[in-house]
C-alpha atoms as a printed R data frame, in Angstrom:
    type eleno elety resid chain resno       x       y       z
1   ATOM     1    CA   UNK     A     1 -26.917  29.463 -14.892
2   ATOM     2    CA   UNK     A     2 -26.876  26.118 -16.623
3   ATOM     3    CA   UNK     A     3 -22.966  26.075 -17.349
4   ATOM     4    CA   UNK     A     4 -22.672  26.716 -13.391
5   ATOM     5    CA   UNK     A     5 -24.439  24.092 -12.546
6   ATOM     6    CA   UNK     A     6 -22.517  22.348 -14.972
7   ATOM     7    CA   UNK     A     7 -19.143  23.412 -13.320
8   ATOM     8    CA   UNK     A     8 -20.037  22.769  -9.936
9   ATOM     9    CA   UNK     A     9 -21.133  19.193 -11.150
10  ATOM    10    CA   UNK     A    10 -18.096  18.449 -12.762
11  ATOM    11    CA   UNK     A    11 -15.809  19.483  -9.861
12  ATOM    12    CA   UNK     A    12 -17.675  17.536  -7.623
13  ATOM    13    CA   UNK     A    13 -16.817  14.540  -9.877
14  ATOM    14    CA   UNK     A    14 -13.318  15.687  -9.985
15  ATOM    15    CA   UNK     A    15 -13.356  16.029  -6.023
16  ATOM    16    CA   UNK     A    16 -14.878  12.833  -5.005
17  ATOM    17    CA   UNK     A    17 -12.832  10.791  -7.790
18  ATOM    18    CA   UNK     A    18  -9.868  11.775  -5.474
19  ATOM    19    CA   UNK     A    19 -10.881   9.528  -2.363
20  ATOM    20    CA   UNK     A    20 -10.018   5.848  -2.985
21  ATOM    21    CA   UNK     A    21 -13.200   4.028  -3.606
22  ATOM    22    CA   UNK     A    22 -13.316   0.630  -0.860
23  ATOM    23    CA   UNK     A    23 -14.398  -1.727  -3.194
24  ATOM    24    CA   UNK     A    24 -11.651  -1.641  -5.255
25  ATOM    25    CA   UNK     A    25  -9.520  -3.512  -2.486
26  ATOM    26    CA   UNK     A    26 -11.079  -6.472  -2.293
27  ATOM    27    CA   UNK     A    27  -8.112  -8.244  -0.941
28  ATOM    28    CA   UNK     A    28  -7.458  -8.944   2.919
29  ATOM    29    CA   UNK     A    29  -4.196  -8.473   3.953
30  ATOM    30    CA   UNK     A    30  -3.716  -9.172   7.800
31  ATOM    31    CA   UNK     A    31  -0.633  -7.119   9.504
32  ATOM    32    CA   UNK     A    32   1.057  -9.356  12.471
33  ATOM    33    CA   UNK     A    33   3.948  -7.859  12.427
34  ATOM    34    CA   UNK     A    34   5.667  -4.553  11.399
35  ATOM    35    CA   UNK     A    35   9.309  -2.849  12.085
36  ATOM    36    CA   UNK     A    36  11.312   0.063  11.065
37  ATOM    37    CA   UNK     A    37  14.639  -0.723   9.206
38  ATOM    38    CA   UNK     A    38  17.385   2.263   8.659
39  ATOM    39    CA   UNK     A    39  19.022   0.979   5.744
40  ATOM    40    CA   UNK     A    40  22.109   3.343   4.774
41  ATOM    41    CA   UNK     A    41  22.476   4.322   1.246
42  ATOM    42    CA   UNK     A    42  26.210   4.116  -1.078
43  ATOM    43    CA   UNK     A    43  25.912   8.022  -0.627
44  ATOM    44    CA   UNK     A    44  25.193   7.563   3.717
45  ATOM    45    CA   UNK     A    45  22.219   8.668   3.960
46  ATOM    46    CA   UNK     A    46  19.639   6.758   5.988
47  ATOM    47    CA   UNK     A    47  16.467   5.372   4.524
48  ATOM    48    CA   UNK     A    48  13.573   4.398   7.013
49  ATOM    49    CA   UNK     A    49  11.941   1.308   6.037
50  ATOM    50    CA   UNK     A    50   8.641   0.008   7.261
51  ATOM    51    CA   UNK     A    51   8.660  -3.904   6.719
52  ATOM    52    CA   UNK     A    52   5.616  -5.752   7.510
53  ATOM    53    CA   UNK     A    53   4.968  -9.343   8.260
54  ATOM    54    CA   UNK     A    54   1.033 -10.249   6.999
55  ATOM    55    CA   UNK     A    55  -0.755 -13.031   5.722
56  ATOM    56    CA   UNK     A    56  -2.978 -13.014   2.397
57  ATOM    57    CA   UNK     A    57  -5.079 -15.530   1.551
58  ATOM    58    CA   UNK     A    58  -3.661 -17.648   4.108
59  ATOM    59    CA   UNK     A    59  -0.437 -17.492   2.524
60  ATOM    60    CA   UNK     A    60   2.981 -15.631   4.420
61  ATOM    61    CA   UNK     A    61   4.270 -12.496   3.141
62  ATOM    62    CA   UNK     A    62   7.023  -9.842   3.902
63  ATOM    63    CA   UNK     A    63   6.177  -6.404   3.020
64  ATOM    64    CA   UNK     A    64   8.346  -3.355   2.252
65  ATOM    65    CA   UNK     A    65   8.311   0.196   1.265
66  ATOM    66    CA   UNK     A    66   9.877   3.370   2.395
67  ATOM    67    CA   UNK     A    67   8.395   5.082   5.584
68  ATOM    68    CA   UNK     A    68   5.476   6.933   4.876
69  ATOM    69    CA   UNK     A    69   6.222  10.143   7.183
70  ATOM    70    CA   UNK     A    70   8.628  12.118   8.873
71  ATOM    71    CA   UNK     A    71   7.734  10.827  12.197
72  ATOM    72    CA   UNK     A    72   8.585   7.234  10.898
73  ATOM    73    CA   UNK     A    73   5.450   6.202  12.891
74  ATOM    74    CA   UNK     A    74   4.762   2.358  12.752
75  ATOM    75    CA   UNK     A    75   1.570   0.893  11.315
76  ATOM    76    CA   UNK     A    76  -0.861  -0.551  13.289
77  ATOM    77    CA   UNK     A    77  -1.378  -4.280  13.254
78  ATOM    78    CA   UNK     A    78  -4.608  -5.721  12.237
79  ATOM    79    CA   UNK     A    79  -6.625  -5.756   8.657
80  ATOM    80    CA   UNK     A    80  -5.992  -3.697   6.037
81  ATOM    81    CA   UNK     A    81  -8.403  -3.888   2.302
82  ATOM    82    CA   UNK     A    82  -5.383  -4.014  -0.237
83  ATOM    83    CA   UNK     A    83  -5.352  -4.537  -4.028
84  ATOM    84    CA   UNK     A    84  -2.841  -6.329  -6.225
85  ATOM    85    CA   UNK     A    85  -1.094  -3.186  -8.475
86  ATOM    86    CA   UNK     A    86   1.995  -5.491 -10.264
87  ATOM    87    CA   UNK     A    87   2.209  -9.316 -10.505
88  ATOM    88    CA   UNK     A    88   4.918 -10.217 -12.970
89  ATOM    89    CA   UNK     A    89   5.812 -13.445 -13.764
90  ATOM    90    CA   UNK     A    90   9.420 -13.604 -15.593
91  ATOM    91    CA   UNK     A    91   9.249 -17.912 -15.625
92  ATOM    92    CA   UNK     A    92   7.359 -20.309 -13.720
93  ATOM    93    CA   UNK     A    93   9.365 -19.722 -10.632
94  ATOM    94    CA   UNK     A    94  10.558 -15.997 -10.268
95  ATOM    95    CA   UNK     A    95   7.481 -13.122  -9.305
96  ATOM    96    CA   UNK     A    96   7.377  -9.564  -8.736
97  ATOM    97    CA   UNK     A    97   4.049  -8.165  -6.987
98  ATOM    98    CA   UNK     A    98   3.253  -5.101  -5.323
99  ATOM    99    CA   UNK     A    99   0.251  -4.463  -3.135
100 ATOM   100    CA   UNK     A   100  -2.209  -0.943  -2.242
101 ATOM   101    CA   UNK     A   101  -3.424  -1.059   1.044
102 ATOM   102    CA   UNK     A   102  -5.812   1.055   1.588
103 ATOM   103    CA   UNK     A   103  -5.546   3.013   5.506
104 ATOM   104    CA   UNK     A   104  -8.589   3.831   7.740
105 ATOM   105    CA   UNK     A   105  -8.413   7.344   6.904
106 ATOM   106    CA   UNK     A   106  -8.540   6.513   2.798
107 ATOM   107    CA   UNK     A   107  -5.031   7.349   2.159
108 ATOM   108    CA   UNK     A   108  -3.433   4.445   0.353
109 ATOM   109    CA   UNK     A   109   0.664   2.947   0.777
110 ATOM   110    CA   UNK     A   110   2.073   0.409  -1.757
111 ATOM   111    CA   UNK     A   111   4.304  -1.986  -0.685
112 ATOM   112    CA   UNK     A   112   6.646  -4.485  -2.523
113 ATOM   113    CA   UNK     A   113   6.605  -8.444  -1.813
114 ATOM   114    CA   UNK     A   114  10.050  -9.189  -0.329
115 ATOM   115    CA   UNK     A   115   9.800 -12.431   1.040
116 ATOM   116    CA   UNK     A   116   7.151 -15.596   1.251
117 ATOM   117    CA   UNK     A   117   7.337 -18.594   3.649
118 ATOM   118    CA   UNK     A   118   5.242 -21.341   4.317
């Protein structure tokens, strides 16, 4: 009976480890803007980006990454709690970063930084 318990306890760990825990995206990213892109591959095949226009700590970001479903349904403007996954610095003046945001339903999207203005 104990080694049940012990299984059911341990699969509930397994279970609820799954959904993204919130306060792990502490960052605010704000969504003003976002747009689907068809961008045609060397091989002509169409890829559906979503590219989003946000601001982050009062700073001006693009956003990419490939649509998320078949639909190619556009994300909603408004706030999204996001997390910083890569930040690589090559020199003093070059960056890669890639944000999580995490959706209103707890499924997560990362997204690569693609542009900046001020």
């Amino acid at each position: 009976m104990k080694k049940i318990a012990l299984l059911v306890v341990l699969l509930l760990s397994v279970f609820s480890s799954a959904e993204p825990n919130p306060n792990e995206y502490p960052i605010t990213v704000h969504v003003s803007s976002a747009q689907l892109l068809v961008q045609t591959s060397a091989f002509g095949k169409g890829l559906v980006i979503q590219r989003l226009h946000v601001i982050i700590n009062g700073k001006k970001y693009e956003l990419e990454a490939e649509a998320r479903h078949q639909g190619h349904v556009l994300l909603a403007l408004g706030d999204y709690k996001a997390k910083l996954v890569e930040d690589k610095h090559k020199t003093t003046y070059e960056s890669s970063q890639k944000y999580e945001l995490l959706f209103p339903d707890k499924t997560t999207g990362e997204f690569i930084v693609t542009g900046q203005s001020e």
